[in-house]
C-alpha positions as CSV (number, residue, x, y, z in Angstrom):
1,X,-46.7,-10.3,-19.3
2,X,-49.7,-12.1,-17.5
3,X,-50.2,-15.4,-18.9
4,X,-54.4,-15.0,-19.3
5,X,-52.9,-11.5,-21.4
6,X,-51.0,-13.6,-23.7
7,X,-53.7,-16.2,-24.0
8,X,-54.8,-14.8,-27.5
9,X,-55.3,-18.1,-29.4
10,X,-56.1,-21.5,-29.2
11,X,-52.4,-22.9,-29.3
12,X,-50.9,-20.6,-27.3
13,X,-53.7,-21.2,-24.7
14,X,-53.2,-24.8,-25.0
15,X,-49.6,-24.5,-24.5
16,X,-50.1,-21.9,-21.2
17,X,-52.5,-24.6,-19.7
18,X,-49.9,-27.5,-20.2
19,X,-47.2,-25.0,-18.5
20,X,-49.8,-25.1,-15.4
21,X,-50.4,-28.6,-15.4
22,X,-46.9,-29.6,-15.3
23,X,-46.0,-27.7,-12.2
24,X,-49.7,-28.6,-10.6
25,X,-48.3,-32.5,-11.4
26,X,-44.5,-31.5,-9.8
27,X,-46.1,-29.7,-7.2
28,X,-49.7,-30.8,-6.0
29,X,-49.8,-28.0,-3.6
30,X,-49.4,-25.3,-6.1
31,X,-52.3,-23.1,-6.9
32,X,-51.7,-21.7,-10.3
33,X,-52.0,-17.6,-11.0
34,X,-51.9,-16.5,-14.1
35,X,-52.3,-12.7,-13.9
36,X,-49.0,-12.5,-11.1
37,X,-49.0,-9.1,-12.2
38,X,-50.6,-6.1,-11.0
39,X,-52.4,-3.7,-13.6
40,X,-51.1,-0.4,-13.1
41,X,-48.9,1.8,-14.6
42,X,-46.1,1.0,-12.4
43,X,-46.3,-2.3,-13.2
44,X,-47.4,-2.0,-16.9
45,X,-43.7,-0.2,-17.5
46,X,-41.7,-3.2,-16.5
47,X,-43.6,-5.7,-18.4
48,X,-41.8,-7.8,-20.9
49,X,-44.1,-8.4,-23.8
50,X,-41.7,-11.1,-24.9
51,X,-42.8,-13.6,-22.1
52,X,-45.5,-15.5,-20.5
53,X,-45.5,-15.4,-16.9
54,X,-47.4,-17.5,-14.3
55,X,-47.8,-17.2,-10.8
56,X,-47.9,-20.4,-8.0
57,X,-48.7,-20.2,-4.9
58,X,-48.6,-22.6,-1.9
59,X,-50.8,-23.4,1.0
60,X,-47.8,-22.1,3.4
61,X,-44.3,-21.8,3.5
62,X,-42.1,-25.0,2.7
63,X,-38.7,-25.4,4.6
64,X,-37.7,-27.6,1.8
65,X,-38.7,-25.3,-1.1
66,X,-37.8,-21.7,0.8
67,X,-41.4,-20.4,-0.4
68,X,-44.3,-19.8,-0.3
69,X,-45.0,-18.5,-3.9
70,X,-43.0,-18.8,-7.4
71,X,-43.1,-16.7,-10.4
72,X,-42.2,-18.3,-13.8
73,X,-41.6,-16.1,-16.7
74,X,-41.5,-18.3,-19.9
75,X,-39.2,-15.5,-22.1
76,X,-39.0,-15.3,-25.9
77,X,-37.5,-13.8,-28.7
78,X,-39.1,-12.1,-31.5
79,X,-38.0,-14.0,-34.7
80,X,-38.6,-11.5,-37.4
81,X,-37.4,-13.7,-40.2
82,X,-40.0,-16.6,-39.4
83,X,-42.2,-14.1,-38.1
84,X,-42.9,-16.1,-34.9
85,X,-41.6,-16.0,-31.0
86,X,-38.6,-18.8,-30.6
87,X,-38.1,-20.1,-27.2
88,X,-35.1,-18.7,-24.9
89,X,-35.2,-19.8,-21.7
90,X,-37.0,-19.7,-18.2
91,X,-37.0,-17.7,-15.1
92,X,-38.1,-19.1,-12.1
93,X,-38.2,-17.3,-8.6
94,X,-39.5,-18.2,-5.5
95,X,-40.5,-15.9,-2.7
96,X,-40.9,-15.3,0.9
97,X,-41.6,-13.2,3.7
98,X,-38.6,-11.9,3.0
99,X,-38.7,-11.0,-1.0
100,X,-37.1,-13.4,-3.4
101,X,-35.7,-16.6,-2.0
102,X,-33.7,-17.9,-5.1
103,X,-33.9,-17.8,-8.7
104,X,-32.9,-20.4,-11.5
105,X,-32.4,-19.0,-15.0
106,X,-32.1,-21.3,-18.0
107,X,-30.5,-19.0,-20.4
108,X,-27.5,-19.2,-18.0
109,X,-26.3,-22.2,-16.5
110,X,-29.5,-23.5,-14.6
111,X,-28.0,-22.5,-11.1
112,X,-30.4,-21.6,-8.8
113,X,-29.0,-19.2,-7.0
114,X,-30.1,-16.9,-4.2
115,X,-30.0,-16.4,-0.2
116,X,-32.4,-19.1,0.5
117,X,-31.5,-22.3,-1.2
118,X,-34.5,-25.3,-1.6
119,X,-33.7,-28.6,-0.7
120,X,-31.9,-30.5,-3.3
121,X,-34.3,-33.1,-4.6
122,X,-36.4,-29.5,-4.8
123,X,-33.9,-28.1,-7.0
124,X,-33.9,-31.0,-9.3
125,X,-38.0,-30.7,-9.3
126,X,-37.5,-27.4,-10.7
127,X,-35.1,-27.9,-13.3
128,X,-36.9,-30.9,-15.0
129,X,-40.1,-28.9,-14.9
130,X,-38.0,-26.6,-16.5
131,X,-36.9,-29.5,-19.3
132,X,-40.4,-30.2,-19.5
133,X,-42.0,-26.4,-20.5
134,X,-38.8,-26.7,-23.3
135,X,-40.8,-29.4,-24.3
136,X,-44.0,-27.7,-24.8
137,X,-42.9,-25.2,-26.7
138,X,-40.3,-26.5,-28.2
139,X,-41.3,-30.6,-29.5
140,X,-38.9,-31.2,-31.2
141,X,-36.2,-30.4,-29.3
């Protein structure tokens, strides 16, 4: 679900800004989104309400990072006994002219995977961004 959606209170907005800062501070480039998806009723039916996702987009398209646009989905899990969302993981995919580029999961084995790699150092950018939105939402892990 779009991230400005999901913005209902304080903390959670708090916690949605720090996602965007961390990748504005990984990648400088980066022009944050955070309504990636369209609303319409197309759209609306494959909405997860379970996760927050952002949208980045670039000035052009990187050789090194295989995009020109990445879509994080920060994805949760309704915790009825505590009555709160825990944390599962992170989906990142990056896009081109072509569709999607690659993806990395964390709920997996942090692989990115796809049919247009990034560079390596690129890879490793992503994955401690990754570490790093664990972080937020998750201190004391």
């Amino acid at each position: 679900m779009n991230a400005a959606e999901q913005a209902n209170n304080l903390s959670l907005t708090s916690q949605i800004a720090a996602v965007a800062n961390l990748f504005k501070n990984t990648f400088p480039d980066a022009k944050p989104d955070l309504t990636p998806w369209r609303n319409d009723p197309d759209t609306r039916e494959w909405l997860d309400p379970q996760s927050i996702d952002l949208g980045f987009h670039f000035p052009g398209w990187s050789p090194r990072l295989q995009g020109r646009s990445i879509l994080v989905q920060i994805r949760f899990h309704q915790d009825i006994e505590e009555e709160q969302n825990r944390l599962i993981g992170l989906e990142v995919a990056a896009f081109n002219h072509r569709g999607e580029a690659w993806r990395l999961s964390t709920i997996d084995q942090w692989q990115i995977e796809g049919r247009d790699l990034p560079a390596q150092d690129i890879a490793e950018k992503v994955r401690e961004f990754c570490r790093q939105v664990f972080q937020v939402f998750c201190p004391s892990t």
